[in-house]
N, C-alpha and C positions, 0 to 999 in steps of 0.2 A: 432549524429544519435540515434534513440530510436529503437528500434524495440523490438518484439514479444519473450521473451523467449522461446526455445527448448528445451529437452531434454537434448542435451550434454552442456548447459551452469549452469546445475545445481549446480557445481564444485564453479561458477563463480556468483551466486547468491546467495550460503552459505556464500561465504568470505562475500560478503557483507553484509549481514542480522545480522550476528555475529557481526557486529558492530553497529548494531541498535539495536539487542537485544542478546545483551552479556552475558545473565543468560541459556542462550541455545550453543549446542555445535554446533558446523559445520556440524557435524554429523548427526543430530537430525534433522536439519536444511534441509540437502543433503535429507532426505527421507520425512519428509515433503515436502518442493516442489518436489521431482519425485511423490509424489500420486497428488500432485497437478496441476501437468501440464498435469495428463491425465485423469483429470475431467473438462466438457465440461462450468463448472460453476464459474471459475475460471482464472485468466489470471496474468502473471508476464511481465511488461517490462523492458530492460534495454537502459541505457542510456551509449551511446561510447563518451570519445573524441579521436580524434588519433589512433582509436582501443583499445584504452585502458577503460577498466572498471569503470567507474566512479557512476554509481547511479543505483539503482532498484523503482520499485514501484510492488505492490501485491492489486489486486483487486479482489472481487469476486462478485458475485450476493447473497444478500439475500431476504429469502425468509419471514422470521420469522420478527416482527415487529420490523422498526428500529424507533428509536426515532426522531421525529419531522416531520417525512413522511408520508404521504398518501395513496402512491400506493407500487404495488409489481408487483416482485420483484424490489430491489432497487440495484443498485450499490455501492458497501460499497470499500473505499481507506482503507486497511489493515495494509501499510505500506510503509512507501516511504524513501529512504535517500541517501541520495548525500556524496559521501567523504568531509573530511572538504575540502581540498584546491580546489574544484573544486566548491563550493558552492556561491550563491551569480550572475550565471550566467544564471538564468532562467531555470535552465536544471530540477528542479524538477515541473515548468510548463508546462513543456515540457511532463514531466511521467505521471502528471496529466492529462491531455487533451488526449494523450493516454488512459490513464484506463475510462475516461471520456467517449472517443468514440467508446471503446469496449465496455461499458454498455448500451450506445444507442443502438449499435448494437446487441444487448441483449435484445432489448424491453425496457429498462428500461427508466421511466420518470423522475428518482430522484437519487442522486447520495452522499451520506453521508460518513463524516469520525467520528474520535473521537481521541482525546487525552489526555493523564495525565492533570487532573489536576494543576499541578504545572511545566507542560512544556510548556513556555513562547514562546520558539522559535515555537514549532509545532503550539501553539496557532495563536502567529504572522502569520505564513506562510496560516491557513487553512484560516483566515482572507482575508487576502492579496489578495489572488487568488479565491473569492467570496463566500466563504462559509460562512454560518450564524448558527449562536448558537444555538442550537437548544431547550439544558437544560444544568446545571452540576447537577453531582450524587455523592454521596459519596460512595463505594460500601463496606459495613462489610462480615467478615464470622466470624465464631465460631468454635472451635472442638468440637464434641457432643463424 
């Protein structure tokens, strides 16, 4: 089952996201999505098996130019991840098509992700499920 995150699953979207992106606290995380679940531009799905918590996906709408698009706003995939052992069973095509058809429902005509560089599996997957290249970047900064 996929459906819509609420408010009280925020607990239940931390744990998960903290494994996607591990350089962030649970924390941090927790009030992150609560501003984000009650912004109109914005949306989290998660993915059950058994009732049990298995995957999220985080989409939102932008508005600012994304790369290799056309129109606006666009629907932008933020993040998406599946536990390892649950992985491999369509269930992050699943989140996709979701974030997918809440961006249609958004107005939106276009629908873009992005990922590292050097991640091979996200690469694989945005592939797989019809998404096209659009560019790669290298991105620098500096301390001034």
């Amino acid at each position: 089952m996929v459906r819509k995150a609420e408010k009280n699953d925020i607990s239940v979207i931390a744990d998960l996201a903290v494994l996607l992106w591990s350089d962030n606290s649970a924390e941090d995380l927790r009030n992150e999505f609560a501003e984000m679940l009650s912004n109109d531009s914005a949306q989290i799905f998660l993915k059950y098996e058994n009732d049990v918590p298995v995957g999220f996906a985080q989409c939102q709408l932008r508005n600012d130019y994304v790369e290799g698009t056309e129109t606006s706003p666009v629907g932008y995939l933020e993040g998406i991840f599946i536990k390892e052992d649950y992985r491999g069973r369509g269930y992050a095509k699943e989140l996709l098509a979701a974030c997918e058809k809440w961006a249609e429902s958004k107005g939106c005509k276009e629908f873009a992700s992005d990922c590292e560089i050097s991640n091979n599996v996200s690469f694989l997957f945005h592939k797989a499920v019809g998404f096209t290249e659009a560019n790669r970047i290298v991105c620098f900064t500096k301390k001034l």
